[in-house]
LOTI-653693 format. One line per 4 residues: for each residue x, z, y of C-alpha. Coordinates in steps of 0.001 Angstrom, whole numbers, plus 500000, padded with zeros to 6 digits. Layout:
<marlos>
X:Z:Y  ...
</marlos>
This chain:
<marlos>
300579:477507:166972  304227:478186:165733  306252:477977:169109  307774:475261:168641
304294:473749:168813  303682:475251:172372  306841:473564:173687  305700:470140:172695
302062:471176:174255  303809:472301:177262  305897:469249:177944  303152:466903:177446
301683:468706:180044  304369:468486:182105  304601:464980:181298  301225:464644:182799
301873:466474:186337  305059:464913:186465  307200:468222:186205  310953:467937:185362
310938:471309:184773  308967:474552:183991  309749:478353:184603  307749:480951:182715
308716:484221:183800  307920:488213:182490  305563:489141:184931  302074:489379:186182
300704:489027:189855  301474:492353:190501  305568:492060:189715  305060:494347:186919
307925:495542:184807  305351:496350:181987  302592:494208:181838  298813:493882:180029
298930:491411:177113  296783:488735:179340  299668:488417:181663  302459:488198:178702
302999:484289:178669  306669:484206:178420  306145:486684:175263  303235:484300:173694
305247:480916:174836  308611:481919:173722  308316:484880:170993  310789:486747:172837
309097:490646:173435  311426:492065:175669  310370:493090:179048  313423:491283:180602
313668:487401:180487  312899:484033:182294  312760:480866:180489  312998:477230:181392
311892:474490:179759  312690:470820:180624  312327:467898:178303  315386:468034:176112
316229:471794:176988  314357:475754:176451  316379:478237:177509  315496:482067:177924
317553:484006:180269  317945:487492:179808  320703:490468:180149  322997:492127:177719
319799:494932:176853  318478:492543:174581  321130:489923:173453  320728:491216:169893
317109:491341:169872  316697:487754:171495  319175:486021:169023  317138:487474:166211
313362:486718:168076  314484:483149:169260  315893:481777:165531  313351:478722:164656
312404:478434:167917  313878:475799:169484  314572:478155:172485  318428:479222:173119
319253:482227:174526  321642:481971:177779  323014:485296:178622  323278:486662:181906
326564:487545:183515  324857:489785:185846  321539:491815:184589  318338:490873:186762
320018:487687:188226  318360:484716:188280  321153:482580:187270  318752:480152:185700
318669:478716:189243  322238:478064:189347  321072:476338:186023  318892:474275:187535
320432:473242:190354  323360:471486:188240  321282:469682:186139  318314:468834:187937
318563:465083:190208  317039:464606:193678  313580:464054:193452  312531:465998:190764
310056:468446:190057  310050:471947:189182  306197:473816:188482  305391:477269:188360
302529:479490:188662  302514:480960:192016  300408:483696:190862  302891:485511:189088
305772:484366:190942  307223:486745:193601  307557:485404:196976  311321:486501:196644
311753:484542:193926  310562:481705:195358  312141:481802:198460  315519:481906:196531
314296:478930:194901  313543:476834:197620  316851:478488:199575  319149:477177:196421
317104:474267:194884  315878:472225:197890  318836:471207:199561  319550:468934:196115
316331:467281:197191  314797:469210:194113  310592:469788:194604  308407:472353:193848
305095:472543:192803  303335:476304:192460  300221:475532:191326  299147:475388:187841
299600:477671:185253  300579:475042:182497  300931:478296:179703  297663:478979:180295
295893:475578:179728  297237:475717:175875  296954:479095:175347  293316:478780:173553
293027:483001:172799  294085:484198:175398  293357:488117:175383  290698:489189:178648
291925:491538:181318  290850:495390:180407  287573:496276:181930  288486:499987:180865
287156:502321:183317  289149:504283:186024  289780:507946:185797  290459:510878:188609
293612:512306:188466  292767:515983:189200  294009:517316:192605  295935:520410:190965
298100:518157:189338  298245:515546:192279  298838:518054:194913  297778:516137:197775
294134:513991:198156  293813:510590:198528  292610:511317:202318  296232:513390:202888
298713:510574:200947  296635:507791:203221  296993:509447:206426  300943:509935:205324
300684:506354:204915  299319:505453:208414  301724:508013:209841  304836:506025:208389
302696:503396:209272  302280:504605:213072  305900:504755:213235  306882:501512:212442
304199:499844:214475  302609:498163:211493  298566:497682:211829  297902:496282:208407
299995:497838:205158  299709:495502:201705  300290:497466:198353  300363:495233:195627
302087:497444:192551  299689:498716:190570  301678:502171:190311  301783:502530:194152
297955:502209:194144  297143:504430:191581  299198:507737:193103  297887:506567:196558
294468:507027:195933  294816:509875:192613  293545:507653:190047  294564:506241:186735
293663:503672:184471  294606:502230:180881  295075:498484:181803  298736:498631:180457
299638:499991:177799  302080:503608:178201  301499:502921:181928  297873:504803:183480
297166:502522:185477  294941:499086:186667  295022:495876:188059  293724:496223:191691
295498:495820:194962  294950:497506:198470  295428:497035:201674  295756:500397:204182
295293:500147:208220  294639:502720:210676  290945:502516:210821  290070:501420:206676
291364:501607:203333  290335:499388:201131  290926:499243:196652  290168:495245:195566
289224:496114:191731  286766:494527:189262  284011:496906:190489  282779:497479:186007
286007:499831:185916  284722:502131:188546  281693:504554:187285  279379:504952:189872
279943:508710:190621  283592:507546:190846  282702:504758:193408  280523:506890:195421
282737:509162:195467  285470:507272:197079  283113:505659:199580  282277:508651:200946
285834:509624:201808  286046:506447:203698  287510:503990:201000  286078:500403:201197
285657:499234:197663  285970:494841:197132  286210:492609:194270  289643:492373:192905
289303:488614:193739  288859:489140:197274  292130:490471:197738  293251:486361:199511
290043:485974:201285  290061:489342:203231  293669:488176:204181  292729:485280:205596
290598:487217:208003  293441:489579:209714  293483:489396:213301  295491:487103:215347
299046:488991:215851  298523:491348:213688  301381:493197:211641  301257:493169:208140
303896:494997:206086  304350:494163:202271  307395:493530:199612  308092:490342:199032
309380:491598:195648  306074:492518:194863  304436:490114:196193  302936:486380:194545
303275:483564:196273  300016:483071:195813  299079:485983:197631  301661:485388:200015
300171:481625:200988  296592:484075:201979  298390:485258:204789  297740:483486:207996
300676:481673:210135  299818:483877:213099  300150:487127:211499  303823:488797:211769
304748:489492:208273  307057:492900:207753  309179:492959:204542  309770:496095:203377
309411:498197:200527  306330:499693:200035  305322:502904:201895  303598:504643:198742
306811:503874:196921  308669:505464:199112  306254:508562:199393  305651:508680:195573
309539:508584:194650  309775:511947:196193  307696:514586:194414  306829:517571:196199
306616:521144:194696  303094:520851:192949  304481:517972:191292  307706:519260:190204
305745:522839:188804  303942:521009:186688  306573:517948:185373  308380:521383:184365
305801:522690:182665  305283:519399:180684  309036:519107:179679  308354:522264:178405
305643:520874:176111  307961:517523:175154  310711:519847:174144  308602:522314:172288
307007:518912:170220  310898:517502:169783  311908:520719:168246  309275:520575:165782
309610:517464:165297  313703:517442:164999  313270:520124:162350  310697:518654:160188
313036:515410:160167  315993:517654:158493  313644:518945:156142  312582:515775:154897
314945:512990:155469  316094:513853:152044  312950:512757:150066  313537:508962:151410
310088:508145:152583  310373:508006:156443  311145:504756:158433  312109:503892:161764
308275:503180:162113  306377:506572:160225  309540:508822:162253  307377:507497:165353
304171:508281:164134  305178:512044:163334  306611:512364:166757  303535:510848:168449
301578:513833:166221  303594:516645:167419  303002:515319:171083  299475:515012:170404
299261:518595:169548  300804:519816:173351  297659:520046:175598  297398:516923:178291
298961:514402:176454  297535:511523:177184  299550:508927:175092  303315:507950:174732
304780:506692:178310  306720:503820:176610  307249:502207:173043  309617:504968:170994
312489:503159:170655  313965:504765:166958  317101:502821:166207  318891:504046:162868
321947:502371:161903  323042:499768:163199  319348:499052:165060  320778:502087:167205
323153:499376:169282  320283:497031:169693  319478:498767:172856  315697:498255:173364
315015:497903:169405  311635:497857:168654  310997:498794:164776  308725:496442:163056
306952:496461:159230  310163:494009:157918  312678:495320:160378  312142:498813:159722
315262:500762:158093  313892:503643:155637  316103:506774:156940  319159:508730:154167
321225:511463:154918  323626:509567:156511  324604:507999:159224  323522:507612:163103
319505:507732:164639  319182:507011:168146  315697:508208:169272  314505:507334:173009
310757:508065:173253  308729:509618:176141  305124:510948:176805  302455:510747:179114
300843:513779:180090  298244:514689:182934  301312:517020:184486  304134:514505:184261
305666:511470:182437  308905:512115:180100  311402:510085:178518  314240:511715:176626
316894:510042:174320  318927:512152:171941  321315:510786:168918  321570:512895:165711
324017:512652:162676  321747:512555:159704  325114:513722:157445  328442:513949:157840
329783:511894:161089  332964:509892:161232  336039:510378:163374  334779:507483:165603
331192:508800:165887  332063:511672:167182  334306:510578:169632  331900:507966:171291
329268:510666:171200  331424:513157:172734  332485:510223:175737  328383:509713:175944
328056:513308:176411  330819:513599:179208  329362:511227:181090  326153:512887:181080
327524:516179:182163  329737:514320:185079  326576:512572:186749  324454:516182:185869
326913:517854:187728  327270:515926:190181  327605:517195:194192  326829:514495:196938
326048:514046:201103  322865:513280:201787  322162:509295:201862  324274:508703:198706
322428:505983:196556  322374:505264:193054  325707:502696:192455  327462:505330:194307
327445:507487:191584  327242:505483:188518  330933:505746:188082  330625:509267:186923
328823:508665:183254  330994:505666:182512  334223:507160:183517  334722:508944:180256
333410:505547:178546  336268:503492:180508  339094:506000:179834  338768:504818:176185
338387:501114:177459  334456:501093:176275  331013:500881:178492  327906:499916:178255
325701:497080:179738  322237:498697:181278  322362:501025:184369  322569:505054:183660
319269:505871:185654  316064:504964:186813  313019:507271:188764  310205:507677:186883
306958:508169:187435  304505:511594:187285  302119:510694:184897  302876:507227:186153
305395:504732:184787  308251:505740:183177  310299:503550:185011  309896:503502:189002
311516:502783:192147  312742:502410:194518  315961:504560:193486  317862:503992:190513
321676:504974:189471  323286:501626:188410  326483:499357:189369  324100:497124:190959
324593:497377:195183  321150:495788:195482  319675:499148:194341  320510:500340:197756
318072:502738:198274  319354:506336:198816  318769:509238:196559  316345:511799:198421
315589:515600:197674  312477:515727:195201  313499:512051:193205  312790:512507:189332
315768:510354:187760  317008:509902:184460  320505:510640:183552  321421:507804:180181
324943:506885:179742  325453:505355:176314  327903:503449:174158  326606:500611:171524
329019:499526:168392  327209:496066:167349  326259:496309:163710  327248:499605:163348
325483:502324:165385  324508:503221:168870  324738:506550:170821  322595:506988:173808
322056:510747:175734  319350:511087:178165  317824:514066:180231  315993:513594:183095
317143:515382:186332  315633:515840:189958  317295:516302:193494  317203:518946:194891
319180:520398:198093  322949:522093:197406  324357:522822:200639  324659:522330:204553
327316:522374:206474  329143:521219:209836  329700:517467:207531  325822:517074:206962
323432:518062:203929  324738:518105:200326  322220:517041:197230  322992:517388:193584
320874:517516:190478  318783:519886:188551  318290:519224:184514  314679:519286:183617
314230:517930:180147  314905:520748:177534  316397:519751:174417  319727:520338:172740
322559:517973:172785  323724:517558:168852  327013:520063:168521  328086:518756:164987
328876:515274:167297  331057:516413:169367  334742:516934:169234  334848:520087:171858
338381:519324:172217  337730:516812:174999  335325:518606:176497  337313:520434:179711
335847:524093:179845  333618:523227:182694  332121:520653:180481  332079:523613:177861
330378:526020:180398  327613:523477:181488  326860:523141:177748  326266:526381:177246
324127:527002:180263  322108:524154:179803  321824:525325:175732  320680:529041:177196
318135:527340:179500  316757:525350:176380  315866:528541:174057  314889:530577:176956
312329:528287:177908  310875:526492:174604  311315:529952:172739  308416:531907:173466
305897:528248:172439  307544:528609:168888  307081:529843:165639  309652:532157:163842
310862:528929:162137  311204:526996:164647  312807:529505:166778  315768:530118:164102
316339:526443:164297  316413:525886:168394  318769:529094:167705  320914:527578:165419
321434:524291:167786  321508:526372:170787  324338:528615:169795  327321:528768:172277
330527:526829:171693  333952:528149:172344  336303:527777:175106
</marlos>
């Protein structure tokens, strides 16, 4: 069905139920950011693949709502659709409410499927919408009843994640859990992100692609723990297993029944963010519902020293497969036969080769040209530039390995840069150093310190529209809570000693290039005094910053020194990995600059 096709389908159905209006949104009941292809309606419905976006649909109207990430990419994925893209003014808003509210009458109808709807959501709904006399029904998954082939959830099988990478066992992260648990007088704790339940209980799955893990939920009280998953994905050594240490193993299905059964009075504590409504409706009247982010998030945002020993050791291995992969692209560009897509395969190779790689921790984003200011471009068969020696490549990629998840951006002049290049590279790169160097008191969160990477950017009246960091995962997602560094105040929760954050200022010229500059950084402890404890940042990805791109000039000679350390700390590390070759090279991009 060409989409224009499903939007007729999907009104008639509407027609049928009496809807005025239909939301489809990006997620899946678990409020995923990333999601398995079963759960990607908005993607099938609309055409639109970014992981950001909402759209509506009405009779006369299809609109997809998304943020300034992926205004270039929508306007191109849209065209023929029928479906207009409506830019947010704020990323991650739902403005489409406001939207709604203005041209929706009293009386009518607007459907959605409360199973992958977050409570939150519709809360806010209800909160804006139903004053207007506008309805709601959360029922029926209209998508769904047209979408004839459908892919099947993943009934791939569940793996350990070995304790001397995990550092703690399940049995020592759930008592931490009922501890935190103890504390906030909470009997009944409901986890429904499928991240939080895979680091809770050491396991990992392949239900999502780049992200190990599987669709399951749990709930945690002081006397059971208990994993809802379809039971095929467990082997039965694995199930025993985790019986015997106490866990309660249930259909995945289950998850709303078992709620129904909590005692009266009972406290239950779950995120209403990531939380369906569906799941939400389970829970009895006389329970008293807690909202609050989730306690494994919390726990799992700060890694502990096992963790951090080995996410080292595994941006060792990342940097050691970028510099062979960085010098084989100079060797070759030349013969015009790599793309934006075969670039990717090489580096996936050269990752391959590091021991405990497990796969690539998000799609390699490998934006030459002007595809370098589309910021989440995805290269496709017709889309995909073949690469010269010339111009711009912006190259975020990432992998997953069983000591640690990476993500690392870097932009490289393939020949000779302009006067402009260099001088938005050379802003990127301030900002980067700023944030990286970055001293701060102890409950500082994320928007506090944004500033820093875009100051350089704002000097020169320029910025750029996503936020400069998120957490990420350890062999987990490569985007995780709850911290992040970004002008939004809702991310509000405070940067803690042992959070694994990414540091990503960039600057995008529309049709011309894009420069993007990320390392990923940890918190770790700087001082204590009589005003309270001081944090600042630690650079853990290892990988040279391009020299040829920037116009030392405007760099101040701190900026100069912090260069030049983090350069030594690059060949110092990846060095003794290389070859004689590949040594020379690191050499040659490592070497110091002047003051």
């Amino acid at each position: 069905m060409m989409t224009t096709e499903k939007i007729g389908a999907l009104r008639s159905l509407m027609q049928d139920k009496g809807f005025d209006a239909y939301i489809v949104p990006p997620t899946d009941p678990h409020q995923s950011e990333y999601i398995a292809d079963h759960w990607k309606t908005r993607e099938w419905l609309s055409g639109f693949t970014g992981s950001a976006g909402t759209v509506v649909i009405t009779q006369d109207f299809a609109g997809l709502w998304t943020d300034s990430r992926y205004f270039i990419q929508a306007e191109k994925e849209l065209e023929g659709s029928g479906i207009g893209l409506v830019k947010l003014t704020v990323p991650h808003a739902p403005e489409y409410i406001d939207w709604l509210g203005e041209n929706l009458h009293e009386g009518q109808i607007v459907g959605i499927d409360g199973k992958v709807f977050a409570q939150s959501l519709v809360e806010m709904l209800k909160k804006q919408l139903a004053p207007k006399g506008i309805k709601f029904n959360c029922a029926f998954d209209l998508p769904g009843q047209i979408w004839q082939d459908r892919p099947p959830l993943s009934p791939n099988e569940v793996i350990e994640h070995d304790l001397k990478y995990a550092g703690k066992s399940r049995t020592e992260k759930i008592a931490l859990v009922r501890h935190e648990m103890e504390n906030a007088s909470l009997d009944y704790h409901l986890v429904t992100s499928l991240d939080d339940i895979a680091w809770l209980f050491n396991l990992r799955g392949s239900d999502v692609d780049y992200n190990p893990v599987f669709t399951s939920y749990a709930i945690v009280s002081q006397n059971s723990a208990v994993l809802f998953i379809d039971q095929r994905k467990l082997a039965p050594s694995l199930k025993e297993k985790l019986e015997d240490e106490g866990l309660e193993i249930k259909p995945y299905d289950e998850i709303a029944q078992y709620l129904t059964s909590l005692p009266r009075d009972s406290s239950l504590s779950l995120n209403s963010v990531k939380t369906s409504h569906h799941i939400y409706l389970g829970i009895p009247p006389h329970c008293i519902r807690v909202n609050d982010i989730s306690i494994p998030a919390k726990l799992k945002a700060c890694k502990d020293e096992t963790e951090i020993k080995h996410i080292r050791n595994a941006l060792v291995k990342d940097g050691v497969a970028l510099v062979k992969f960085f010098r084989w692209l100079e060797e070759n560009v030349e013969k015009g036969e790599i793309t934006e897509i075969t670039l990717d395969e090489k580096l996936t190779e050269f990752r391959q080769q590091q021991p405990g790689y497990m796969g690539n921790s998000f799609g390699t984003i490998a934006g030459y040209k002007d595809h370098g200011a589309i910021i989440h471009y995805s290269a496709t068969p017709e889309s995909a530039y073949t690469l010269k020696p010339e111009g711009l490549l912006l190259l975020d990629s990432g992998g997953q390995y069983v000591d640690g998840t990476t993500d690392i951006t870097r932009t490289i002049c393939l020949g000779k840069p302009t006067d402009e290049q260099i001088l938005d590279y050379t802003l990127v790169l301030k900002g980067l150093i700023k944030l990286s160097m970055a001293y701060f008191p102890e409950g500082t969160k994320g928007f506090h310190l944004d500033a820093l990477a875009r100051f350089p950017l704002w000097q020169h009246g320029k910025n750029y529209g996503h936020g400069t960091g998120h957490g990420v995962g350890y062999f987990l997602n490569v985007h995780e809570g709850p911290q992040g560094v970004t002008p939004n105040p809702a991310v509000s929760y405070p940067l803690r000693e042992g959070m694994l954050q990414s540091n990503e200022p960039g600057f995008y010229s529309e049709g011309k290039y894009g420069i993007r500059l990320e390392n990923l950084i940890v918190v770790i402890p700087h001082i204590e005094t009589q005003y309270g404890k001081f944090l600042q940042f630690e650079t853990l990805t290892l990988f040279p910053m391009e020299i040829n791109l920037i116009d030392l000039d405007l760099l101040t000679p701190e900026e100069k020194g912090w260069l030049n350390r983090y350069h030594k700390k690059v060949f110092q590390n990846l060095s003794p990995r290389l070859s004689p070759e590949d040594n020379q090279w690191l050499l040659e991009k490592t070497r110091e600059v002047k003051y």
